[in-house]
N, C-alpha and C positions, 0 to 999 in steps of 0.2 A: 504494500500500500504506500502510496507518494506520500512523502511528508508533507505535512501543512508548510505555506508559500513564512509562513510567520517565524515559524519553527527552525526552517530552514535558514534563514539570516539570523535566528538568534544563536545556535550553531554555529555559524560561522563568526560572527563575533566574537564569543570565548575560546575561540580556537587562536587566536593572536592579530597582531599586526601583519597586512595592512588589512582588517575583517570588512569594510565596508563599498569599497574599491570593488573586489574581489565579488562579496555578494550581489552589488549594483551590475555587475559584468554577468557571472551565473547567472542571476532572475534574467535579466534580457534575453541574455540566448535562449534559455527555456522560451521564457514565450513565447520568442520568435520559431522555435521546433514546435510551439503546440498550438499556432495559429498558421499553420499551413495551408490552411482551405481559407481563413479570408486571405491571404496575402497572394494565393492565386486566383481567387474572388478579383479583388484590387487589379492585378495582372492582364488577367482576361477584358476587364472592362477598359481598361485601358488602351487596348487593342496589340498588348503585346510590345517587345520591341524590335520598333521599326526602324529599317534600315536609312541612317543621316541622323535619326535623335538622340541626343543625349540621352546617357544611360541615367535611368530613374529609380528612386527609391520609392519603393511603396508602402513599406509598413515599420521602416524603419522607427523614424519621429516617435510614431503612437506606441512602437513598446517600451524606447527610453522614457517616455513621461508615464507610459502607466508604472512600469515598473520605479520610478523615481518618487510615484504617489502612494506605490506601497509601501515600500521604505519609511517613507513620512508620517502614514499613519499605525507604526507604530506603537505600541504601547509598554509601559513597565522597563523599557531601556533608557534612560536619559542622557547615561554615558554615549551609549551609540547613537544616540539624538545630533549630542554634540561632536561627533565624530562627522555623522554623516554631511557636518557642512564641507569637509574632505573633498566631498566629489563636485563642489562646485570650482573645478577647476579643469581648464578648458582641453590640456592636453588629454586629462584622463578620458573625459565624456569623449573627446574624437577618436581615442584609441579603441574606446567601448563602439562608438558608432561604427568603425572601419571592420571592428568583427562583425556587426549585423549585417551590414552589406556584403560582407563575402557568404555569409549563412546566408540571405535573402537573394543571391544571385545564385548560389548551388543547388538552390531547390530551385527556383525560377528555370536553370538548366535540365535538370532533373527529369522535369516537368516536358519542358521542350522537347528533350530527348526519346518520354513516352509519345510525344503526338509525334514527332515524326517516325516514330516504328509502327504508330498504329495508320498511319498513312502509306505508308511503304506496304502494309497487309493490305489495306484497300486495293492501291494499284495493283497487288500481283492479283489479288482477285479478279480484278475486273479485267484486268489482260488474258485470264485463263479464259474469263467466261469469253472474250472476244474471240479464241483461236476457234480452229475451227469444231474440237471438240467441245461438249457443252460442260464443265467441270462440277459432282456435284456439291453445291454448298456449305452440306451438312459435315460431309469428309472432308472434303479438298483433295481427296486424294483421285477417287474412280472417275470416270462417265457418268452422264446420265444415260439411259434410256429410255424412251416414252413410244409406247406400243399400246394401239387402238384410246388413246387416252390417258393411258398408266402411265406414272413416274417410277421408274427403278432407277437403283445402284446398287453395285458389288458391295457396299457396307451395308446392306439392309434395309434402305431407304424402299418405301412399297407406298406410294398414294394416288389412288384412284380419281382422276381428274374432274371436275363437275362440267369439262366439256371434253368429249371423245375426240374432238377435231384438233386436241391442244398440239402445237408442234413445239419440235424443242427452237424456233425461232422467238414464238410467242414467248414462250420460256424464259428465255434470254433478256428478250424484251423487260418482262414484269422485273427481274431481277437486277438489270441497269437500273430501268426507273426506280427501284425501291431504295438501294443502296447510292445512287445519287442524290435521291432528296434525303436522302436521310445526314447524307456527307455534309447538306450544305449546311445545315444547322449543329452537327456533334461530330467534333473530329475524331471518334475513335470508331474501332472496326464492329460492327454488328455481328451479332451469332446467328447460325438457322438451326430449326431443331422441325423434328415433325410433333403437332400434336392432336388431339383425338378432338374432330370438329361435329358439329351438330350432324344428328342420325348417324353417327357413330363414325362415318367419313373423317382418314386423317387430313391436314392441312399441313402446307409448307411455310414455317413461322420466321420471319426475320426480328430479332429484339436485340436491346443492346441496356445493357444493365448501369451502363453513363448514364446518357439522359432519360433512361425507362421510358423509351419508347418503345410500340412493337409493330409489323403489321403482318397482317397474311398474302404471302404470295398465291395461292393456290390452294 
């Protein structure tokens, strides 16, 4: 169980000099590890960074001052009161800041580095589906096949189409368009799964557990 945020600087104050430096430094970086979703919240809305802009801090500011408001308030220390005027001094707070910018840019990377692998999955997808075999979604690995209607693949895949005339172009078709509108709003790769659709008829499911969105192919 994490120790109380209180506990933990009083702790560190009986442990010696410099206690308050050191705890002002610790809190920050914690927070800044345990605000990873607003800080690419922040990121996102921002629109990323773009190539010619100065590089931006985004959550930096707000966890030096929260964490500097915690500190402050609080209680039963008077010594470390009087200590903590310590940290108003400008080398320490820029050394403390230059760590959250390297923390706040290695997840910002991080980050980056997930969408662009879940983009590289997109494109090979959509180039298999282009070749001339139709690839199926669920494996990635087999063919499809589609005879009098039916959807097969050598992994198991069996869904009985609710139009006989379905060709594997139509196919192809539904599966661009589902996985392009879906790209254009959530950059990561969608799943397909088959599941058990009204009057017992399976259906071919694309959903992606990011934005929980889903739709039915088929």
């Amino acid at each position: 169980m994490a120790e109380p945020s209180g506990s933990r600087h009083r702790s560190l104050y009986k442990l010696g000099s410099p206690p308050w430096k050191e705890a002002f430094r610790q809190g920050c970086l914690e927070r800044m590890r345990n605000s990873r979703e607003r800080l690419l919240n922040k990121y996102r809305q921002a629109g990323g960074n773009k190539p010619g802009r100065a590089q931006n801090t985004f959550l930096v500011q707000e966890v030096m001052e929260e964490e500097w408001h915690a500190l402050q308030s609080m209680e039963g220390c008077p010594e470390a009161l009087a200590q903590l005027e310590e940290l108003v001094d400008l080398a320490v707070l820029e050394e403390v800041q230059q760590e959250l910018i390297d923390q706040e840019q290695s997840i910002i990377s991080e980050y980056e580095k997930s969408l662009q692998f879940d983009e590289k999955c997109v494109s090979i997808i959509l180039s298999e589906w282009e070749a001339n075999s139709l690839i199926c979604p669920v494996c990635t690995k087999y063919n499809l096949r589609i005879t009098s209607g039916v959807v097969m693949c050598q992994c198991g895949l069996y869904i009985p189409s609710h139009s006989p005339e379905l060709t594997e172009q139509q196919l192809r078709a539904c599966l661009d368009a589902s996985v392009n509108e879906h790209s254009a709003h959530c950059p990561h790769t969608p799943e397909f799964s088959v599941t058990e659709g009204t009057e017992e008829k399976s259906s071919l499911l694309m959903s992606c557990p990011a934005c929980d969105t889903w739709a039915v192919i088929i």
